[in-house]
C-alpha positions in Angstrom: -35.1 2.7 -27.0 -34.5 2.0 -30.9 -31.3 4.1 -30.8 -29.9 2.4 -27.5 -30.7 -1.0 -28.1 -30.3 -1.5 -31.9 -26.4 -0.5 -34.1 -24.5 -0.7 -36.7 -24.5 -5.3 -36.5 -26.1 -6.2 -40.0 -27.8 -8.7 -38.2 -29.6 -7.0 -35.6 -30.5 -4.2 -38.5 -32.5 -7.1 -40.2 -33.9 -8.2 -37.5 -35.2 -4.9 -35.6 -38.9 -4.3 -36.7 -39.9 -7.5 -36.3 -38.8 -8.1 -32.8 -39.8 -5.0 -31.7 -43.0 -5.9 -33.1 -42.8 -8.3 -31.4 -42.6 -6.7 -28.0 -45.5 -4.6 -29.1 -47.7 -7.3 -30.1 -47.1 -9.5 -26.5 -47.7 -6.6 -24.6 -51.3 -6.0 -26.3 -52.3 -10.0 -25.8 -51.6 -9.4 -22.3 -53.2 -6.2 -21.8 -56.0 -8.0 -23.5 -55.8 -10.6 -21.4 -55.7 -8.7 -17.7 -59.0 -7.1 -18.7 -58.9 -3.4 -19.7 -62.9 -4.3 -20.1 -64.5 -6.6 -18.0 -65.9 -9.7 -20.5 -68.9 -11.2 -19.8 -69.2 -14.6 -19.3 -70.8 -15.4 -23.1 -67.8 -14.0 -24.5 -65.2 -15.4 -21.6 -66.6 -18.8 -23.0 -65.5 -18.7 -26.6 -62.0 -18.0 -25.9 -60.0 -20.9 -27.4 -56.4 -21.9 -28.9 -54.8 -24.5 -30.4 -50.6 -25.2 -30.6 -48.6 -26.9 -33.2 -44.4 -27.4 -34.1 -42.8 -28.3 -37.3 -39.4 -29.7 -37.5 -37.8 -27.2 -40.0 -34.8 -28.5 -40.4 -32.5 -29.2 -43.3 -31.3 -32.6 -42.9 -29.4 -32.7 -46.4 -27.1 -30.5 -44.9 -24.5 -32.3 -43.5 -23.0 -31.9 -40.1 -23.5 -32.9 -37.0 -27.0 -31.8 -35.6 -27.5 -31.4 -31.8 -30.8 -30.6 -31.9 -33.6 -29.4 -34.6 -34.6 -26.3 -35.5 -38.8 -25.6 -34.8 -41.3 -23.4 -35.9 -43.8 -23.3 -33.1 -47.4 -22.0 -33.8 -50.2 -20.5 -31.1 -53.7 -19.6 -32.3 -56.2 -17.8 -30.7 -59.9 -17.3 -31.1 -62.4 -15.1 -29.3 -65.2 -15.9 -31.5 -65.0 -12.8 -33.7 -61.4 -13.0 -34.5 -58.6 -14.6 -34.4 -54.2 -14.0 -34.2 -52.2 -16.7 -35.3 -48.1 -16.1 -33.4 -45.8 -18.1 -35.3 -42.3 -18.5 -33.6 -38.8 -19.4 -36.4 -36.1 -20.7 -35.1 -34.0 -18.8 -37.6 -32.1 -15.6 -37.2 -34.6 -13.0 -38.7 -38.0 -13.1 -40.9 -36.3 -12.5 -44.2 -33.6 -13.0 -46.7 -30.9 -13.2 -43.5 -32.9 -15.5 -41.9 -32.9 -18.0 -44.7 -36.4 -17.5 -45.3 -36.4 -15.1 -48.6 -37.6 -11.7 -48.0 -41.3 -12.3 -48.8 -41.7 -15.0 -47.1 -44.1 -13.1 -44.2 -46.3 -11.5 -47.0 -46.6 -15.0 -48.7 -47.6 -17.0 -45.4 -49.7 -14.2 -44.3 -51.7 -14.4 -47.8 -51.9 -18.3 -47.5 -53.2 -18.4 -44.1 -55.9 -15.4 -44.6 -56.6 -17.3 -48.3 -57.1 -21.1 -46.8 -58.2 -20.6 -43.2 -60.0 -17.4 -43.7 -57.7 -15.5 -40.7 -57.1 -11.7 -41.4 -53.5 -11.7 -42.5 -53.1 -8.9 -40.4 -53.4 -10.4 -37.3 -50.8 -13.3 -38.3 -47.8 -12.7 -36.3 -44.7 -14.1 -37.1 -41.2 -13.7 -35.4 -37.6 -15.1 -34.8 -35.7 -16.0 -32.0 -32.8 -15.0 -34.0 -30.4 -18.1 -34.3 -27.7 -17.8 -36.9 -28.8 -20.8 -39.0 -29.3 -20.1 -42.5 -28.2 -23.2 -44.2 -30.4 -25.3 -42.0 -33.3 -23.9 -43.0 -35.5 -26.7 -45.2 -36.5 -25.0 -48.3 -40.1 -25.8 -47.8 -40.7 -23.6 -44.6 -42.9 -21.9 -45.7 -45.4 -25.1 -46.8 -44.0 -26.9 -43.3 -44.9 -23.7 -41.3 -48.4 -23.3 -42.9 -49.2 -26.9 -42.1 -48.7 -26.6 -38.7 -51.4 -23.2 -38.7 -53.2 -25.4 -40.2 -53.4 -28.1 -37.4 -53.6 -25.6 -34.4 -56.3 -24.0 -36.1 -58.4 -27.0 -36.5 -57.3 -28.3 -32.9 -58.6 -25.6 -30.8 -60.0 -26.5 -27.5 -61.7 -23.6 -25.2 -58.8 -22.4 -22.8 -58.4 -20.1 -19.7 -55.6 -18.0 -19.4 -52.8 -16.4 -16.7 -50.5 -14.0 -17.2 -47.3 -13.0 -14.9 -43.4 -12.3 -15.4 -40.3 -13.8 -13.8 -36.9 -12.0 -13.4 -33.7 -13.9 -14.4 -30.2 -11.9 -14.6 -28.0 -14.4 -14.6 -27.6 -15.3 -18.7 -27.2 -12.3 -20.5 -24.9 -9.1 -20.2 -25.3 -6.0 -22.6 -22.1 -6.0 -25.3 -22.1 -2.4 -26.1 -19.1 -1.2 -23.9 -18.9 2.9 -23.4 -15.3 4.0 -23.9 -13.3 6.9 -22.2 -13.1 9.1 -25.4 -16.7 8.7 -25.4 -17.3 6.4 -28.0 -18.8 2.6 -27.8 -17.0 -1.1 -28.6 -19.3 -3.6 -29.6 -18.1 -6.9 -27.8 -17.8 -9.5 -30.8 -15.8 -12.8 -31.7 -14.5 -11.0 -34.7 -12.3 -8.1 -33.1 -10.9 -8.1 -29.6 -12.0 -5.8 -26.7 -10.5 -2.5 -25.7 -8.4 -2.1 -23.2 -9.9 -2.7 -19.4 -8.7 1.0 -18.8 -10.6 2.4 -21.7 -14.3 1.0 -20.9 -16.0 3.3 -18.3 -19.7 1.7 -18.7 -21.8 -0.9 -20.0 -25.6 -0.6 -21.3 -28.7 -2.0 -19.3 -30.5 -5.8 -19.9 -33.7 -6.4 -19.9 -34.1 -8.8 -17.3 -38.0 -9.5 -17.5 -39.6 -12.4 -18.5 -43.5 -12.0 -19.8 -45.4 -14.7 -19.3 -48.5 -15.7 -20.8 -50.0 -19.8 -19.8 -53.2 -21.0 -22.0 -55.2 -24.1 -19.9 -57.1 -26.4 -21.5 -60.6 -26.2 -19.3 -59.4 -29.4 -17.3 -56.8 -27.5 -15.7 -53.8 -29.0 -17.7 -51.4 -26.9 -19.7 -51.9 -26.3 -23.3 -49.0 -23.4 -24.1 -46.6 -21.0 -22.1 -45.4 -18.2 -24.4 -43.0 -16.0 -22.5 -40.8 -13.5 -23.7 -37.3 -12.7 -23.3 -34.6 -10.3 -24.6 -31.3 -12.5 -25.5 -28.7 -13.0 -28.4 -29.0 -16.8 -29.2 -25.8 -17.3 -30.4 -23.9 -19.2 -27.6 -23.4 -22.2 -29.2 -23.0 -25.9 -27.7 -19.7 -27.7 -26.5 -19.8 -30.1 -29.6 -20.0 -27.6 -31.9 -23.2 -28.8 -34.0 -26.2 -27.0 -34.9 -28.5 -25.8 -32.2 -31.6 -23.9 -31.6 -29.6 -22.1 -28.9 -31.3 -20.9 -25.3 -34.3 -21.1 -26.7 -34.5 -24.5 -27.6 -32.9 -25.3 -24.3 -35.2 -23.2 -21.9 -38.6 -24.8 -23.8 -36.9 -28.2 -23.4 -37.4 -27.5 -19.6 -40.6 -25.9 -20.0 -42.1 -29.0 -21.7 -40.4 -31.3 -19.3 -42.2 -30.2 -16.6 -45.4 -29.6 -18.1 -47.8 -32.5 -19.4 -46.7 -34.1 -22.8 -49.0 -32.4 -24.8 -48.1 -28.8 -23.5 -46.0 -26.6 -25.7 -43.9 -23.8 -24.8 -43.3 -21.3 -27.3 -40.2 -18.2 -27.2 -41.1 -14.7 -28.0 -37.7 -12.8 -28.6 -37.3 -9.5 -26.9 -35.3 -6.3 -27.9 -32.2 -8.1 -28.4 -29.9 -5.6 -30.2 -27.1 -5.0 -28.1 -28.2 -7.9 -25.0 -25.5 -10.6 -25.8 -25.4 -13.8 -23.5 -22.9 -13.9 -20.4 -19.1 -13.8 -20.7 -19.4 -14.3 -24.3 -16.0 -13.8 -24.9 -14.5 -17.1 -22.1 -12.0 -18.5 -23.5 -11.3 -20.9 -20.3 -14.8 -22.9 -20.6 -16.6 -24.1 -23.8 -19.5 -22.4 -24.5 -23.1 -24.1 -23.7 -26.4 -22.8 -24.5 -27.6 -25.4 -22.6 -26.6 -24.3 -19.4 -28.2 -21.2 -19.6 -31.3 -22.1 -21.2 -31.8 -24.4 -18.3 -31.5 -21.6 -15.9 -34.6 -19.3 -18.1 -36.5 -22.5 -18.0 -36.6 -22.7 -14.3 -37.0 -19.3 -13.7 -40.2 -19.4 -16.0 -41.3 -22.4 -14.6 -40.8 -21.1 -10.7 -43.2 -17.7 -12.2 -45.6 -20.5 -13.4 -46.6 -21.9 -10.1 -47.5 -18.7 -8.9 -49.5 -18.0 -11.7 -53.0 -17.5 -11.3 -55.5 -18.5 -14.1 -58.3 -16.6 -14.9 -62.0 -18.1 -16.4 -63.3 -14.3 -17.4 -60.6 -14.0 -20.1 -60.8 -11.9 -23.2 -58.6 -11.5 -26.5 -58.3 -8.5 -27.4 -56.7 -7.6 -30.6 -55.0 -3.8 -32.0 -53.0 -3.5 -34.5 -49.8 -0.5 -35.3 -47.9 -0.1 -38.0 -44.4 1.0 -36.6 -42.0 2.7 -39.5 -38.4 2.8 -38.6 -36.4 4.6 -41.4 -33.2 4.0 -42.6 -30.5 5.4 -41.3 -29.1 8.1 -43.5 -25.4 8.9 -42.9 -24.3 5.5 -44.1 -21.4 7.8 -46.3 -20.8 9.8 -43.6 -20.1 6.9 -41.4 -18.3 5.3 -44.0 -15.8 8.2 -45.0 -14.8 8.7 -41.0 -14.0 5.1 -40.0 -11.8 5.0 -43.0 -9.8 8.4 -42.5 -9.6 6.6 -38.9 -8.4 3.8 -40.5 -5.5 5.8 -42.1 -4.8 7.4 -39.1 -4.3 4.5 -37.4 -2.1 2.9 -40.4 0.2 5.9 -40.1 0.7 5.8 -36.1 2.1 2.0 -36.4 5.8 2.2 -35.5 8.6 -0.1 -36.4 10.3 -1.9 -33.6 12.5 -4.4 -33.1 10.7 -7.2 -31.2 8.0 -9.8 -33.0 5.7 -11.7 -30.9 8.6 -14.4 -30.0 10.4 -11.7 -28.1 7.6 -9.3 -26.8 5.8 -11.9 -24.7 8.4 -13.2 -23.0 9.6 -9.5 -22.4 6.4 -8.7 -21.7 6.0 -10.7 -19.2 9.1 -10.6 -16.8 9.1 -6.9 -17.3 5.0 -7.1 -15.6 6.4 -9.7 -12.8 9.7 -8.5 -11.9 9.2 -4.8 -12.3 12.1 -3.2 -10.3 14.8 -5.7 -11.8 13.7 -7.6 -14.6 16.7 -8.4 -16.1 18.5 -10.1 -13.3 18.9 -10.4 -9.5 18.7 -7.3 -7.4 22.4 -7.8 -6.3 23.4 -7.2 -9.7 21.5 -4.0 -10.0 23.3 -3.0 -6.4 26.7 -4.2 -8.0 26.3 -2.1 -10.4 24.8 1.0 -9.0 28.1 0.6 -6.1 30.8 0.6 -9.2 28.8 3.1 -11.2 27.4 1.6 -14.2 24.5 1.5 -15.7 24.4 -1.3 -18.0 20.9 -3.4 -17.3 19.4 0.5 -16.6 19.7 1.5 -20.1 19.0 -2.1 -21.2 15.5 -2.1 -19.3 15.3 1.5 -20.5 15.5 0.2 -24.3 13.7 -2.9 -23.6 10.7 -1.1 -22.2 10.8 1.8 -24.8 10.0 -1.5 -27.6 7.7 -3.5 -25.5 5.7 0.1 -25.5 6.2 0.6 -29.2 4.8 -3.2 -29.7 1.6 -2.6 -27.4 0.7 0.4 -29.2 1.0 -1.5 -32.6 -1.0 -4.5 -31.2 -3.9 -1.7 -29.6 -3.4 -0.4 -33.3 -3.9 -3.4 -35.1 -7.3 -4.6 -32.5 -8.7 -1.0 -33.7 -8.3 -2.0 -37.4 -10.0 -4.9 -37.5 -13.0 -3.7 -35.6 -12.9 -1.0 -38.5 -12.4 -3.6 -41.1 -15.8 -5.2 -39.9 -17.5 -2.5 -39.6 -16.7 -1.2 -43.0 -18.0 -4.6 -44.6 -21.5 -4.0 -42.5 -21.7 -0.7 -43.9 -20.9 -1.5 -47.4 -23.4 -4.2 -47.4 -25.9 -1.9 -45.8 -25.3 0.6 -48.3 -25.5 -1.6 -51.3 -28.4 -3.1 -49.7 -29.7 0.1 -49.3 -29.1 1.0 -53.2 -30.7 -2.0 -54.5 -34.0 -1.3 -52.3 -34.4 2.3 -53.7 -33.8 1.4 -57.2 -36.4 -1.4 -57.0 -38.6 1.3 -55.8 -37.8 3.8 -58.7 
């Protein structure tokens, strides 16, 4: 799935092993949780948890805020062991999530240090906003605190598991091409032609759910899982936690006040959210994290809890290696670059006179240039003037297209060139830190 899923976007590189950790790591609490071994009721007993947020937010920043950014905690304790799930709103676990790239060794080694939990089992992901900037610098002290607080405010819990479906908010961006190639749909280069793209990827439209009850009955945490780009953005332009923030707004607002829901990301890489690229409504995050919300929400009544409950915990080390043909790549999108410099053709229209041409020549294709009795008048006294006129007009409103098409290819090239270059370096520096 690695190779479908994940490409050449710099940010989606970064973020790869940890959210398909991620992935891993929820579907192991839950199998733990259904009962591959039948607990007995001692051990059903001890199972407890305890949630926690911190605002970590960089209010120094300037700008207008919409909402705050979170890092929501959720540990678990079966009386031998426990796993601590950390959840940043920030767009990976590392130095391109604003975070520095230690930053998971060093929390890991604090909490195993101060609260005696095996490092091992601390689990820490993204949801994969773009917010760098935002991040406070002290993250890592403000996320601590807040493992700190679940862990001392653990209160013996039963626990459900189920999934929802929702295919309404997300689409998958990697478009498959005639010539067999793929077009990643992004703001910074236009799509291809509608008569090039012949297929689209799959989504992942499942939502894992996993509900922790205080003894009572009430709610303590939903943690459910979802595969999503978070980078839709709000109508006012400010900073946002994106769909996630949204959908766990909902969550909460329909749970009791002390209940917490937390967002596991899913195999994100090419799943962007839906019509990403509207131009004719602002974008809102909102709107479709509303509609995860209530999906999850309409999963949790159905949800049944179980008392016999057992945590389970098993740990794999998953080693993705680097790609390889970075020069490769390199050398061929450039010698298509200077293909396509050489195909551009002069012409003697600019954009003042091509769209209007454009235009009437797409609406009025049989006589563009004037009133079908002209054409007739002209056809009965043989002449051929507003032929040869369409004839030249339509030879440069090609020659324009194919230098527009021609200039849309570049710039996709031009981006992915910067990506590879910085990938490349990247990958330099990261070998000669190891030599």
């Amino acid at each position: 799935m690695g190779k479908k899923l994940f490409h050449n976007d710099e940010a989606v590189l970064t973020n790869k092993y940890t959210l398909c950790q991620v992935k891993i790591y929820l579907i192991i609490i839950l199998t733990g949780i259904l009962g591959v071994t039948q607990p007995d009721a001692a051990n059903a007993a001890k199972l407890k948890a305890g949630v926690a947020k911190v605002n970590i937010t960089n209010n120094d920043i300037g700008g207008l805020i919409n909402d705050s950014l979170y890092a929501r905690v959720l540990v678990l304790d079966n009386g031998s062991e426990e796993v601590v799930i950390i959840s940043l709103d920030t767009r990976a676990v590392g130095e391109k999530g604003g975070v520095g790239n230690n930053f998971t060794e060093r929390l890991r080694n604090r909490i195993q240090d101060q609260l005696k939990i095996c490092g091992s089992n601390v689990m820490i992901t993204a949801t994969g906003v773009s917010v760098e900037k935002y991040i406070c610098s002290d993250i890592l002290e403000r996320t601590f605190n807040a493992v700190k607080r679940a862990y001392q405010n653990m209160v013996p819990v039963n626990i459900g598991v189920g999934k929802a479906f929702e295919n309404r908010i997300t689409e998958n961006r990697r478009l498959k091409l005639t010539n067999g190639k793929e077009w990643t749909i992004r703001h910074a280069n236009p799509l291809p032609p509608d008569e090039k793209v012949v297929d689209i990827g799959p989504v992942d439209p499942e939502i894992g759910i996993l509900r922790l009850d205080k003894k009572n009955g009430d709610p303590l945490a939903v943690l459910y899982n979802f595969a999503v780009h978070p980078y839709q953005g709000v109508p006012n332009q400010g900073l946002t936690a994106d769909v996630p923030a949204f959908s766990s707004k909902v969550i909460e607002s329909n749970l009791p006040t002390d209940a917490m829901a937390i967002f596991l990301q899913g195999c994100l890489g090419d799943i962007s959210t839906v019509l990403y690229k509207d131009v004719n409504n602002p974008k809102n995050a909102e709107t479709l994290g509303n509609i995860l919300g209530l999906s999850t929400l309409e999963a949790l009544k159905k949800l049944k809890r179980s008392k016999n409950s057992e945590l389970k915990v098993v740990r794999e080390v998953i080693e993705i290696p680097s790609r390889t043909d970075i020069p490769e790549r390199i050398a061929t999108l450039e010698d298509e670059q200077e293909k396509l410099l050489r195909s551009l053709r002069g012409t003697s229209l600019n954009f003042k006179t091509f769209f209007p041409l454009y235009l009437t020549y797409n609406i009025n294709e049989e006589y563009p240039s004037y009133y079908s009795h002209r054409y007739l008048h002209e056809k009965m006294t043989d002449r051929d003037d507003l032929e040869n006129l369409d004839k030249e007009n339509r030879r440069n409103i090609d020659k324009y297209r194919r230098n527009i098409y021609a200039m849309e290819k570049l710039t996709r090239i031009q981006g992915n060139l910067a990506i590879l270059k910085e990938q490349e370096k990247r990958l330099a520096t990261t070998v000669g830190e190891k030599i």
